[in-house]
Backbone as CSV, one residue per row, in Angstrom:
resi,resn,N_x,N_y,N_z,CA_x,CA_y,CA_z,C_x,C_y,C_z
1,UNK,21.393,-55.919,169.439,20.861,-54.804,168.638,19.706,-55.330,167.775
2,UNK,18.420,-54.776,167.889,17.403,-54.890,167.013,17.188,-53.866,165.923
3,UNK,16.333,-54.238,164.583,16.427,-53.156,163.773,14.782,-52.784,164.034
4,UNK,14.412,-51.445,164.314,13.183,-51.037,164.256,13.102,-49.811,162.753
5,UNK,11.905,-50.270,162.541,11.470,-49.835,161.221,10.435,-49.283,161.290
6,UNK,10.386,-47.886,160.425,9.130,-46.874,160.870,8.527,-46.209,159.358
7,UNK,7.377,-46.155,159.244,7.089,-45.264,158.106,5.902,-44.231,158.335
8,UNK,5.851,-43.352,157.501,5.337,-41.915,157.849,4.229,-41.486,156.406
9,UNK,2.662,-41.204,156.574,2.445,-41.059,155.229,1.261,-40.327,155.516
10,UNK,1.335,-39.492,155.145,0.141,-38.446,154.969,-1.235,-38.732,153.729
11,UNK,-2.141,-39.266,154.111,-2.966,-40.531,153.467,-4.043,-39.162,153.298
12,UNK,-3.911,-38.147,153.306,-5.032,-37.142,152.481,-6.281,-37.659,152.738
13,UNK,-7.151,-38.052,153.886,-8.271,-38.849,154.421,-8.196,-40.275,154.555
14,UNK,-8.319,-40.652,155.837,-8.379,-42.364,156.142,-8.874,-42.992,155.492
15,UNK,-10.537,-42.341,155.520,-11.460,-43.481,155.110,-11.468,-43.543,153.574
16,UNK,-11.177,-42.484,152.543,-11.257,-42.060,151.434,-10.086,-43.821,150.832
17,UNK,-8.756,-42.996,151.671,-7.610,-44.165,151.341,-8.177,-45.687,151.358
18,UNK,-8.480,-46.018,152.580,-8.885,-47.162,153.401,-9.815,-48.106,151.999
19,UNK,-10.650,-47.594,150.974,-11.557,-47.924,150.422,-10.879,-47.935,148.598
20,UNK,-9.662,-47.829,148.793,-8.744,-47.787,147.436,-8.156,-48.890,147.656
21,UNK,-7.700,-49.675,146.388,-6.780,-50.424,146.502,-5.032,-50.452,146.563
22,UNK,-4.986,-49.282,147.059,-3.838,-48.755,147.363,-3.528,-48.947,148.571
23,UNK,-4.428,-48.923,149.394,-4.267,-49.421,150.953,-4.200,-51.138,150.834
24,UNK,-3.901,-51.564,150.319,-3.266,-52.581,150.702,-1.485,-52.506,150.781
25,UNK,-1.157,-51.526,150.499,0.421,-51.101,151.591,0.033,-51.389,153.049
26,UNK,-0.479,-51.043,153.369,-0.606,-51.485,155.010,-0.873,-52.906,155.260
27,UNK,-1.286,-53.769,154.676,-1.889,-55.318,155.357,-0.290,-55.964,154.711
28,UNK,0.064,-55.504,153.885,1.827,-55.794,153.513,2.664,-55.357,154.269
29,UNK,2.994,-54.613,155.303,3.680,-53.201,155.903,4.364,-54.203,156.889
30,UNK,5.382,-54.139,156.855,6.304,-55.016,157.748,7.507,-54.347,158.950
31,UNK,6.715,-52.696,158.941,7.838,-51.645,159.301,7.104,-52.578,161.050
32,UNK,7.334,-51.564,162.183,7.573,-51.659,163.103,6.073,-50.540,163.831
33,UNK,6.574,-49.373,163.331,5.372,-48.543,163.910,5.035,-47.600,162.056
34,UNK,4.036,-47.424,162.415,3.630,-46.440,161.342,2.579,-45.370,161.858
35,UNK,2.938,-44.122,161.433,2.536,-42.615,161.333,1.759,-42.399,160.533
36,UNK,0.766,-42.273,160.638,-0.309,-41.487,159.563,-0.921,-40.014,159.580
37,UNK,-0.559,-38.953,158.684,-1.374,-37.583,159.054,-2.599,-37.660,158.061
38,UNK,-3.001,-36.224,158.478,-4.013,-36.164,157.954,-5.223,-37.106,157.353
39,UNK,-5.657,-37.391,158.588,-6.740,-38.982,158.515,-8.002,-37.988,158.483
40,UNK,-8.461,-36.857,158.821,-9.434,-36.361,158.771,-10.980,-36.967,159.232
41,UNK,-10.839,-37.918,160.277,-11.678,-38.757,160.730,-11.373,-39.188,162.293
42,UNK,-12.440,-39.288,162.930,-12.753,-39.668,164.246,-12.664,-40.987,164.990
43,UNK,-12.230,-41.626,165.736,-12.163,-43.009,165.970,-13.400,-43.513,165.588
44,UNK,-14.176,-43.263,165.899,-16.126,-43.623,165.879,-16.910,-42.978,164.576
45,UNK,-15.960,-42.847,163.705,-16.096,-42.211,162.444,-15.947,-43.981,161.840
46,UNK,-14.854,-44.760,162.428,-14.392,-45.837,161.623,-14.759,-47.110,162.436
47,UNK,-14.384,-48.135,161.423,-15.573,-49.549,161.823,-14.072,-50.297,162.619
48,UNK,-14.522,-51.024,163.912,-13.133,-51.703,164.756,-12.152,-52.026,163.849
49,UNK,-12.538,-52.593,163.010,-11.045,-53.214,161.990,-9.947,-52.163,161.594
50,UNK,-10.710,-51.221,161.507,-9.845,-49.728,160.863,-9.024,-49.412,161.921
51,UNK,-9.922,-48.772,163.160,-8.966,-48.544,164.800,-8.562,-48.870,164.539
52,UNK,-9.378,-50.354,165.135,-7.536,-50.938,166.064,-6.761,-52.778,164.894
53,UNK,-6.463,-52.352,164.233,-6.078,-53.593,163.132,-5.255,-54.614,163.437
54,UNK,-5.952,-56.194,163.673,-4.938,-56.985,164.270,-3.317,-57.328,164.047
55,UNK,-3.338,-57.530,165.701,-1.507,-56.972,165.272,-0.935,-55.755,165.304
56,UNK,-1.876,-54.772,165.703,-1.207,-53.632,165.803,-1.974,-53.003,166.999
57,UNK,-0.990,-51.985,167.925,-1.655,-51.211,169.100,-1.871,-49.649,168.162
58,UNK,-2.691,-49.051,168.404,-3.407,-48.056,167.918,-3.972,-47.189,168.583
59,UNK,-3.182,-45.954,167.718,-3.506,-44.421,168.223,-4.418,-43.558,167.667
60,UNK,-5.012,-42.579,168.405,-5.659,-41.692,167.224,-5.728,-40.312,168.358
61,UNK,-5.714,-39.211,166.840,-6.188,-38.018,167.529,-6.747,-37.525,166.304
62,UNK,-7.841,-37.174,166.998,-8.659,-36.204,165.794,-8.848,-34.852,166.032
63,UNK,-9.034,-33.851,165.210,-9.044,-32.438,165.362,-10.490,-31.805,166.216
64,UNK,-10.688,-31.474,166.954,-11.606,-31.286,168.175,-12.284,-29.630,167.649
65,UNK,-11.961,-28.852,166.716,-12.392,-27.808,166.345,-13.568,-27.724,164.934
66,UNK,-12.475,-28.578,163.994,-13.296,-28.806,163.338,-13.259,-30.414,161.879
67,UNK,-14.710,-30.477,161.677,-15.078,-31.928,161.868,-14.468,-32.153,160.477
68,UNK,-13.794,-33.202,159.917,-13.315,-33.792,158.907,-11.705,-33.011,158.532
69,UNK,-10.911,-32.442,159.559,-9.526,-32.085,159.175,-8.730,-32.361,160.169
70,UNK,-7.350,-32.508,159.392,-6.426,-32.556,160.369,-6.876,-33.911,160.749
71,UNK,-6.014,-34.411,161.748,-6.070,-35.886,162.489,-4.901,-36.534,161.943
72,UNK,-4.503,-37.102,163.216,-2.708,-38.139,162.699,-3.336,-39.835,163.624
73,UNK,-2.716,-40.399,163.409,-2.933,-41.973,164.026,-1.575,-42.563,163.974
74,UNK,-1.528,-43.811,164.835,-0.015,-44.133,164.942,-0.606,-45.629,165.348
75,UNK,0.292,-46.941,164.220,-0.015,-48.286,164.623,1.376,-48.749,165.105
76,UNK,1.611,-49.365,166.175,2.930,-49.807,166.224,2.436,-51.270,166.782
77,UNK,3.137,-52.139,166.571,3.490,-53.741,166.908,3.703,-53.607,168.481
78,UNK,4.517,-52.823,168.775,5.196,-52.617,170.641,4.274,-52.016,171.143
79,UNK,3.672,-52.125,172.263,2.826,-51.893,173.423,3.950,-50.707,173.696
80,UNK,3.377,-48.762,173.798,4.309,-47.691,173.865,4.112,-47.800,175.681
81,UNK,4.690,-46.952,176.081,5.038,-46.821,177.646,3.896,-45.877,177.785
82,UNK,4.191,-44.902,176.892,2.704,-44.024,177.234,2.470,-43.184,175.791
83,UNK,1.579,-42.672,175.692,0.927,-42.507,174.524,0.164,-40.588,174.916
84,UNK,0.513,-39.585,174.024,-0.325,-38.532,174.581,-0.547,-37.913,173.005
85,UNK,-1.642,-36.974,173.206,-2.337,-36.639,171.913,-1.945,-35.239,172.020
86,UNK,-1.059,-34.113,172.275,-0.972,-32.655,172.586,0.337,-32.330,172.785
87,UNK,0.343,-31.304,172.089,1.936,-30.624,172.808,1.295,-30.109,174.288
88,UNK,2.489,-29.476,175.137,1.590,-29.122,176.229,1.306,-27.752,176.147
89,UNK,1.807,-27.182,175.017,1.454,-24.735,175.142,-0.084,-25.566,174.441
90,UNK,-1.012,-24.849,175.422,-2.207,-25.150,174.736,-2.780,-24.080,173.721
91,UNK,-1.703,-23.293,173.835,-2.186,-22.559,172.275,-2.175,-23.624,170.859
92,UNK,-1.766,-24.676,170.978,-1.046,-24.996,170.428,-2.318,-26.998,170.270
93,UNK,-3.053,-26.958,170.691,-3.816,-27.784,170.932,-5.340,-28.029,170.376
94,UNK,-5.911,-28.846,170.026,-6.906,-29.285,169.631,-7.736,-29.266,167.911
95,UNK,-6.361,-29.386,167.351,-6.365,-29.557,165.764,-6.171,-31.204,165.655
96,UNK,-5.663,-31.811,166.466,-5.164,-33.218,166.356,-4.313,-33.250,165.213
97,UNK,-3.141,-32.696,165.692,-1.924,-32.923,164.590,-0.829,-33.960,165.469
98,UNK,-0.988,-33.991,166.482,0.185,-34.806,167.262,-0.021,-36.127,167.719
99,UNK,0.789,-36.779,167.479,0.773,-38.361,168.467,2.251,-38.366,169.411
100,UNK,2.530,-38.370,170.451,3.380,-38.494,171.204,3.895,-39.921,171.812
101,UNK,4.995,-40.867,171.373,4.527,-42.230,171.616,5.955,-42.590,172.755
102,UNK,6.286,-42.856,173.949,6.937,-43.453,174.086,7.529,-44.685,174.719
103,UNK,8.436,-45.202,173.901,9.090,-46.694,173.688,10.389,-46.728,175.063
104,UNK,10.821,-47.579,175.330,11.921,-47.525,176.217,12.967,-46.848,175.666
105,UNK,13.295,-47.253,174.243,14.819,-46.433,173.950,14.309,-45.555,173.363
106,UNK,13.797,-44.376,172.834,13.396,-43.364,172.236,11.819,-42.583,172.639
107,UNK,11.535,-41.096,172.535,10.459,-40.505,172.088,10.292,-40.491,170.385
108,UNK,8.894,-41.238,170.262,8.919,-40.728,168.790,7.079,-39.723,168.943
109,UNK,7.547,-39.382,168.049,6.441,-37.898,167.539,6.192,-38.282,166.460
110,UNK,4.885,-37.987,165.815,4.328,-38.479,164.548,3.378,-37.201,164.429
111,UNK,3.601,-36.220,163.637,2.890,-34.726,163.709,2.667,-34.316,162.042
112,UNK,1.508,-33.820,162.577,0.993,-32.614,161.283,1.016,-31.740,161.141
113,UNK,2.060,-31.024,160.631,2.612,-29.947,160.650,1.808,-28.743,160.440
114,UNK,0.857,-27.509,160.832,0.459,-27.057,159.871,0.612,-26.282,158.771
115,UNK,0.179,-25.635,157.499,0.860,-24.820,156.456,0.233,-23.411,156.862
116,UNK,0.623,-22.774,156.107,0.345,-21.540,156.051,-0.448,-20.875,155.545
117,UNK,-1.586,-21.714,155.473,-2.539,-20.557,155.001,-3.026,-19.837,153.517
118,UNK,-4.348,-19.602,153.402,-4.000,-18.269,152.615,-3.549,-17.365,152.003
119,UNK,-2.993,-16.926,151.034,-2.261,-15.543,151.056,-3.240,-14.142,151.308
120,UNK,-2.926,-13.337,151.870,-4.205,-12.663,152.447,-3.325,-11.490,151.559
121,UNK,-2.034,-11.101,151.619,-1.751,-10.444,150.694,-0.184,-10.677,150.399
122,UNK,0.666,-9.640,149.288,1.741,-10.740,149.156,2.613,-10.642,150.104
123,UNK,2.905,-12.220,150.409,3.749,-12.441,151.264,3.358,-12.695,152.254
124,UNK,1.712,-11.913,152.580,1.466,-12.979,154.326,0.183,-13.261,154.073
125,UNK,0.338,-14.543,154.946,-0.232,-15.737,154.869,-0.671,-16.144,155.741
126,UNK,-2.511,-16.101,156.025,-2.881,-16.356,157.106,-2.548,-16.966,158.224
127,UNK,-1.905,-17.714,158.472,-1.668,-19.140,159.429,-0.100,-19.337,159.579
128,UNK,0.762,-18.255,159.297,1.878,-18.727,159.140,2.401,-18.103,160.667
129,UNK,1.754,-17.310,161.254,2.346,-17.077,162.767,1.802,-18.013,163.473
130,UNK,0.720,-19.061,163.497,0.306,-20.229,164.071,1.160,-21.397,163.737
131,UNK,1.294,-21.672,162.182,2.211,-22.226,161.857,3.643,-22.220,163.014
132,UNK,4.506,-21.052,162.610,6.144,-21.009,163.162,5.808,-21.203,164.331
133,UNK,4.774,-20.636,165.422,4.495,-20.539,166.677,4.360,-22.566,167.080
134,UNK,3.862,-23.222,165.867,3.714,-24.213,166.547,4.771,-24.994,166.229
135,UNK,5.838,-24.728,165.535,7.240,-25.741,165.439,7.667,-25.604,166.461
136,UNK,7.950,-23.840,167.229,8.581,-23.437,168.180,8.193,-24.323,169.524
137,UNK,6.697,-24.259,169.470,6.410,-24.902,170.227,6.689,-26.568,170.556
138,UNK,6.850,-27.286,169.281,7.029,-28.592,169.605,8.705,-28.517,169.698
139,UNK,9.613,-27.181,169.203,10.897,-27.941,169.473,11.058,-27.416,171.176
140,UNK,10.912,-26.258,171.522,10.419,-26.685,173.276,10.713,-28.077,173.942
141,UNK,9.093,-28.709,173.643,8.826,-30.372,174.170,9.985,-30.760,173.790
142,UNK,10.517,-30.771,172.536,11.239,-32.502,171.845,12.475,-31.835,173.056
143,UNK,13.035,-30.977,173.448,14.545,-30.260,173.430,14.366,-30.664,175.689
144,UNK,13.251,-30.954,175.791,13.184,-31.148,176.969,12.883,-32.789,177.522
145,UNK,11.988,-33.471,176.216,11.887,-34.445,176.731,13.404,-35.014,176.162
146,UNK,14.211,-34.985,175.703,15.475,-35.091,174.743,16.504,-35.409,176.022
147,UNK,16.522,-34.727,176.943,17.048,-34.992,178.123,17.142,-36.665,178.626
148,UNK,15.733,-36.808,178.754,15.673,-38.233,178.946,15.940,-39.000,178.222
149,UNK,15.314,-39.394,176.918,16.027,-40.069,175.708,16.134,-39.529,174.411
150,UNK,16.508,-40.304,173.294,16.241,-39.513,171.797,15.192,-39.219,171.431
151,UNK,15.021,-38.532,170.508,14.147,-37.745,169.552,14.099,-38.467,168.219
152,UNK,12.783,-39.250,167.931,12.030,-39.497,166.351,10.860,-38.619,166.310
153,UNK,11.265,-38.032,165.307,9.942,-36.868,164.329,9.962,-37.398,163.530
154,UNK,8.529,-37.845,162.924,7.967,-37.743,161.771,7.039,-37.062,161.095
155,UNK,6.949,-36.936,160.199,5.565,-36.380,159.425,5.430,-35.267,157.917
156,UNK,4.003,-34.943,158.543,4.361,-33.532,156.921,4.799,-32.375,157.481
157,UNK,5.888,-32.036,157.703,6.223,-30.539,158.216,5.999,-29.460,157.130
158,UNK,5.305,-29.990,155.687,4.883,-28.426,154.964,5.912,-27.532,155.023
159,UNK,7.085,-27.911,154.880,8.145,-27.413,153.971,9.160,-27.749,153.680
160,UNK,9.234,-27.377,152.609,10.840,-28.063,151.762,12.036,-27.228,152.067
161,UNK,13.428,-27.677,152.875,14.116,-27.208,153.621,15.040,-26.308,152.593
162,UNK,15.356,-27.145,151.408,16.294,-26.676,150.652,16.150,-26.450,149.533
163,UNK,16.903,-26.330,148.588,16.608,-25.885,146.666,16.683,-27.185,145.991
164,UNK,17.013,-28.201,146.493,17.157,-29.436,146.251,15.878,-30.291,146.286
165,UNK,15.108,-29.592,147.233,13.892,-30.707,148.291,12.790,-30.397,147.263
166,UNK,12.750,-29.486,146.112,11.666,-29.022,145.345,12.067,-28.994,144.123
167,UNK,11.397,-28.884,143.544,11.597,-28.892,141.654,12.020,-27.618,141.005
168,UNK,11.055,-26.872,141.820,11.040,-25.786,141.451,11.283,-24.400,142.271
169,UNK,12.750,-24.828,142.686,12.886,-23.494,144.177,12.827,-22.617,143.754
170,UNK,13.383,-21.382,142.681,12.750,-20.374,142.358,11.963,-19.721,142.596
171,UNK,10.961,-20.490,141.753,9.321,-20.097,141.704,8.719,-20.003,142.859
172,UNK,9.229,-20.320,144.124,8.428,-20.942,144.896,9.166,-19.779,146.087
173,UNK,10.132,-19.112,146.110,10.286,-18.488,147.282,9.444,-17.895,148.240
174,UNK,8.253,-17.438,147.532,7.360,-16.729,147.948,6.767,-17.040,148.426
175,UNK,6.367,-18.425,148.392,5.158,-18.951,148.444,5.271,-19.848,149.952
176,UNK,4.604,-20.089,150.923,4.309,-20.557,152.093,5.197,-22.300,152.025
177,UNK,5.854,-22.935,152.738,6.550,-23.875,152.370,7.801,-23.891,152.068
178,UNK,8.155,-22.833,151.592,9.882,-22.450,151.130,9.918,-21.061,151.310
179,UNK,9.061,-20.563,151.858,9.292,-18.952,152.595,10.715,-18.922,153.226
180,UNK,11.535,-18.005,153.376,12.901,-17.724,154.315,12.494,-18.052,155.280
181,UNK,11.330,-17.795,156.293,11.303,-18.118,157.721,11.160,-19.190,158.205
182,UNK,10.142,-19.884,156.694,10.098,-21.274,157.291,11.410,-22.327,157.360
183,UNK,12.194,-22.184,156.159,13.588,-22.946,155.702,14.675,-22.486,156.801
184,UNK,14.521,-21.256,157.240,15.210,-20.853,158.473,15.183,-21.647,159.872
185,UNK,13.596,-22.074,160.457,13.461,-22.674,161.442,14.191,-24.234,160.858
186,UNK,13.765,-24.742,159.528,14.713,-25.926,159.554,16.170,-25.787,159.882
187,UNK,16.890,-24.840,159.647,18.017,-24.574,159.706,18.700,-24.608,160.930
188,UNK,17.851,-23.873,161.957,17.753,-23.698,163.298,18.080,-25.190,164.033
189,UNK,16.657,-26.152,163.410,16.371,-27.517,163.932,17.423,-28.106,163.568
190,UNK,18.806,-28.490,162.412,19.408,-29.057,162.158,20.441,-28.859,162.782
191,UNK,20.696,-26.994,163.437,21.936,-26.801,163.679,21.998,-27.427,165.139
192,UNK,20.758,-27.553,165.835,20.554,-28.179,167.185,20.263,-29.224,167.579
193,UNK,21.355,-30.544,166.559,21.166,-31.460,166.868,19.943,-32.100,166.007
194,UNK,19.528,-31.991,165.460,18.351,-32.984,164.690,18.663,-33.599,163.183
195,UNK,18.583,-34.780,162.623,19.537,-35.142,161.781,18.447,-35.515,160.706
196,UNK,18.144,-34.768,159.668,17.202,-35.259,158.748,18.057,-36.536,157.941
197,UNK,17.003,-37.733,158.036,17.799,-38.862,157.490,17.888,-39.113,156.732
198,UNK,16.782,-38.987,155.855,16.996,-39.717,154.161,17.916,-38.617,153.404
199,UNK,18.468,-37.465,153.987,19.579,-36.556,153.004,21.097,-37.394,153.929
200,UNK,20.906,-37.679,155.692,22.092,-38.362,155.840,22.466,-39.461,155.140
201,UNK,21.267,-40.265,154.839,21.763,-41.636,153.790,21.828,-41.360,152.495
202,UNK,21.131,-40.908,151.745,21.243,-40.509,150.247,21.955,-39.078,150.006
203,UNK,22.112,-38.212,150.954,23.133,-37.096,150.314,22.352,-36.064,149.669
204,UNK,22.754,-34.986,148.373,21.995,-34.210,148.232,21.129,-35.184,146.616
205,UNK,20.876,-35.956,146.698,20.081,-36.527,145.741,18.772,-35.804,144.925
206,UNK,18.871,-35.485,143.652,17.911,-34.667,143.015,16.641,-35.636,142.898
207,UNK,15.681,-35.060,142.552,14.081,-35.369,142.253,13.568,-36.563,143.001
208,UNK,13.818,-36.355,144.549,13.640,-36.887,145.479,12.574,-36.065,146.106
209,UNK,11.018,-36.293,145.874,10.249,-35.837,146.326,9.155,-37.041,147.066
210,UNK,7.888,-35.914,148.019,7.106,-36.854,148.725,5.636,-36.137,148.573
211,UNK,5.816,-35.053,148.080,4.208,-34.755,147.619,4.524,-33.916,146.162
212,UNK,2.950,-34.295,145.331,2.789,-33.912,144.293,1.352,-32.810,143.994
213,UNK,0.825,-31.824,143.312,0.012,-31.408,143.406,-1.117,-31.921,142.216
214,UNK,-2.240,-32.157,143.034,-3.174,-32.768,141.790,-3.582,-32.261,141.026
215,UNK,-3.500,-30.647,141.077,-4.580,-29.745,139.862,-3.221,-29.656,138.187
216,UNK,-2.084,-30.589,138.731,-1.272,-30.124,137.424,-1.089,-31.398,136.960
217,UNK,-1.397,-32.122,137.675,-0.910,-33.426,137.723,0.508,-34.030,137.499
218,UNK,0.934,-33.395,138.435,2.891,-33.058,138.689,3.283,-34.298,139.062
219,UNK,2.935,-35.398,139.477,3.232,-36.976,139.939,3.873,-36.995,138.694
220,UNK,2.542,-37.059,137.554,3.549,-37.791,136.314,4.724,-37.294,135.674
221,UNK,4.570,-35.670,135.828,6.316,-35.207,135.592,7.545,-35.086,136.534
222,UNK,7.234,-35.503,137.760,7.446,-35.710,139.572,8.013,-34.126,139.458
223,UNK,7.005,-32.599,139.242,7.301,-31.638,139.603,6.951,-31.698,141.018
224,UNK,7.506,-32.332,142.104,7.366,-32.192,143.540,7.904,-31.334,144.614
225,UNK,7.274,-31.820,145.800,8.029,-31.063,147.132,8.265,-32.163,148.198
226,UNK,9.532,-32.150,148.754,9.727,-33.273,149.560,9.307,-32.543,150.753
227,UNK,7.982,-32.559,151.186,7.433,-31.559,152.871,7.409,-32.977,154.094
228,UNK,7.850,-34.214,153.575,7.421,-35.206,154.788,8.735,-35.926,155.069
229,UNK,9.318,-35.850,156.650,10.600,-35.938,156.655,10.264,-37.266,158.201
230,UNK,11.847,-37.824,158.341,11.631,-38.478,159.301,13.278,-38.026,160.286
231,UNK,13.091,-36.642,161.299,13.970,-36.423,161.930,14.715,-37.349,162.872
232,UNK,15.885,-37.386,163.540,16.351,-38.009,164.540,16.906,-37.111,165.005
233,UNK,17.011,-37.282,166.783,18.316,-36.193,167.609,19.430,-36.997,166.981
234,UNK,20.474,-36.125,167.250,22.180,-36.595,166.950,22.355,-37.916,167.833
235,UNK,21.924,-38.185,168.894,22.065,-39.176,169.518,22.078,-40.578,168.846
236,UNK,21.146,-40.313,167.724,20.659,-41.495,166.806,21.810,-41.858,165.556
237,UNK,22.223,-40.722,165.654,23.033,-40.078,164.355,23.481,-41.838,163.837
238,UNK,23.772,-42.743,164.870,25.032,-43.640,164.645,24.171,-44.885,164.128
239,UNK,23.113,-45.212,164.565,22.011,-45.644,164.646,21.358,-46.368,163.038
240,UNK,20.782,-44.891,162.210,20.451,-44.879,161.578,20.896,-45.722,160.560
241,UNK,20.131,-47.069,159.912,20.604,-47.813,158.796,20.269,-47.652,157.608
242,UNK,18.596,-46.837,157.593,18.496,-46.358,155.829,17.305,-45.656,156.188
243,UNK,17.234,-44.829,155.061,15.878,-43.745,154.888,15.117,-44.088,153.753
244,UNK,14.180,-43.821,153.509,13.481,-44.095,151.933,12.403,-43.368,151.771
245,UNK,11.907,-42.920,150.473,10.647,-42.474,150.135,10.017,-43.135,148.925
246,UNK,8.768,-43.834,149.347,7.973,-45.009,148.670,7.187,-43.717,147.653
247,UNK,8.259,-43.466,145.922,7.186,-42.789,145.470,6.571,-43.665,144.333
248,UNK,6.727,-45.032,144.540,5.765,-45.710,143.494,4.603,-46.107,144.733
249,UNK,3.884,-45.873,145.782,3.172,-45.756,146.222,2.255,-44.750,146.127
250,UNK,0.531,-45.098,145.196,0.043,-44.174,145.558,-1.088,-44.432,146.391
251,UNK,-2.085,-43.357,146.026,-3.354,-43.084,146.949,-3.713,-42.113,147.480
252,UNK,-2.582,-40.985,147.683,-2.413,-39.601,148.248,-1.754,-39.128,147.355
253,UNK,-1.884,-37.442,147.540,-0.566,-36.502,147.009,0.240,-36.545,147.759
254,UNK,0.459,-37.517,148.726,1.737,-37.553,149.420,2.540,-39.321,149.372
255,UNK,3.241,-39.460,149.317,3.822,-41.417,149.184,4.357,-41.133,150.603
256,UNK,4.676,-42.445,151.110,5.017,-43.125,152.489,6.785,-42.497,152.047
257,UNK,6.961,-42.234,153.608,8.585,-41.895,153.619,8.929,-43.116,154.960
258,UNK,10.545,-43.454,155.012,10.662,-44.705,155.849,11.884,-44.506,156.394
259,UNK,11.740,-45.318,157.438,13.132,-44.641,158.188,13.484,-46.670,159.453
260,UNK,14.885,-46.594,159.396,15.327,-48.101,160.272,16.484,-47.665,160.485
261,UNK,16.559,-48.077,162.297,17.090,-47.700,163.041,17.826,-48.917,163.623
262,UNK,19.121,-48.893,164.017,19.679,-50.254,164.881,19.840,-50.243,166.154
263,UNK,18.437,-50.393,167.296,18.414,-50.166,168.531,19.419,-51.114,169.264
């Protein structure tokens, strides 16, 4: 049995991060593979060292619609079996939110979830039928390639599942992220086998968050939302040795979440 170690972090622009001294979490990073969303940058946007960083095999997808959003990347140590940038409903394609990676014992997914939008008026929210349309869509893939082996999700799924996962559930029903429909599809995803980990290892643990908003500057009172999770199928269930969320890490409104597994 080996232990593989994974972390997940929504870095609010590559190159922005890349040029802070906060990115030196990564030249320290001793996980196994790491997930990055929202890089908002192009392979040929960045200088070789950035790609492809020694010691690590390196992914990228960038958003093909439009220029500086969206984009996820994936560094792992293991040479993957195969590597794809798309769900396959091509409705559902060319934002570059997905990395598809797989290893001999597992599929892992490293995705950018998208949010919802706008409020165009109350209660709906531009992007939120693109949104649900595209969970639906990736639990499809995961529920088929799942057949063959387990299921690792990571990323920002842009919403907080429970009253626990936020500071402020109340306030927030309304609002895109803790909408009923969205906390519903989590509900859905859990009842079918998918095991959110850092609540299987830590339980219902309060003021356990992974993003903060900058216009209030909610970090320093940690008024947060935990939107970045690291799923497993049940298969893993047994597996799993610890979860974590790095919130003395900054650089983003989002900190690194972590997840180790005993293959």
């Amino acid at each position: 049995m080996a232990l593989m170690r994974f972390n997940s972090w929504n870095v609010n622009g590559f190159r922005a991060i890349s040029a802070k001294p906060d990115w030196s979490w990564f030249a320290g990073n001793t996980c196994d593979v790491i997930g990055l969303q929202e890089t908002k940058a192009a392979p040929e946007q960045l200088t070789a060292a950035q790609r492809e960083p020694d010691g690590w095999n390196a992914s990228w997808s960038a958003c093909k619609v439009k220029k500086g959003y969206s984009g996820v990347a994936v560094f792992s140590r293991r040479i993957p079996l195969y590597v794809e940038s798309e769900l396959p409903d091509p409705d559902f394609q060319g934002e570059g939110r997905v990395l598809h990676l797989e290893f001999p014992e597992l599929h892992f997914f490293n995705i950018y979830f998208p949010n919802g939008g706008e409020e165009l008026a109350k209660g709906v929210f531009k992007r939120l039928p693109y949104k649900m349309g595209f969970f639906n869509a990736f639990f499809d893939y995961a529920e088929e390639l799942r057949k063959d082996k387990p299921i690792v999700v990571c990323g920002d799924f842009n919403i907080s599942h429970r009253a626990v996962d936020l500071a402020r559930p109340k306030e927030n029903e309304c609002n895109t992220g803790f909408l009923p429909e969205e906390r519903a599809w989590m509900d859905d995803f859990v009842s079918a086998g998918y095991i959110d980990t850092f609540r299987h290892v830590h339980g219902d643990c309060e003021g356990a968050y992974s993003w903060w908003s900058y216009k209030t500057r909610a970090r320093e009172r940690n008024i947060g939302w935990r939107l970045d999770y690291f799923f497993v199928s049940e298969e893993l269930k047994d597996h799993v040795r610890d979860a974590w969320i790095e919130d003395n890490v900054y650089g983003s409104d989002h900190c690194p979440v972590g997840l180790a597994l005993d293959l």
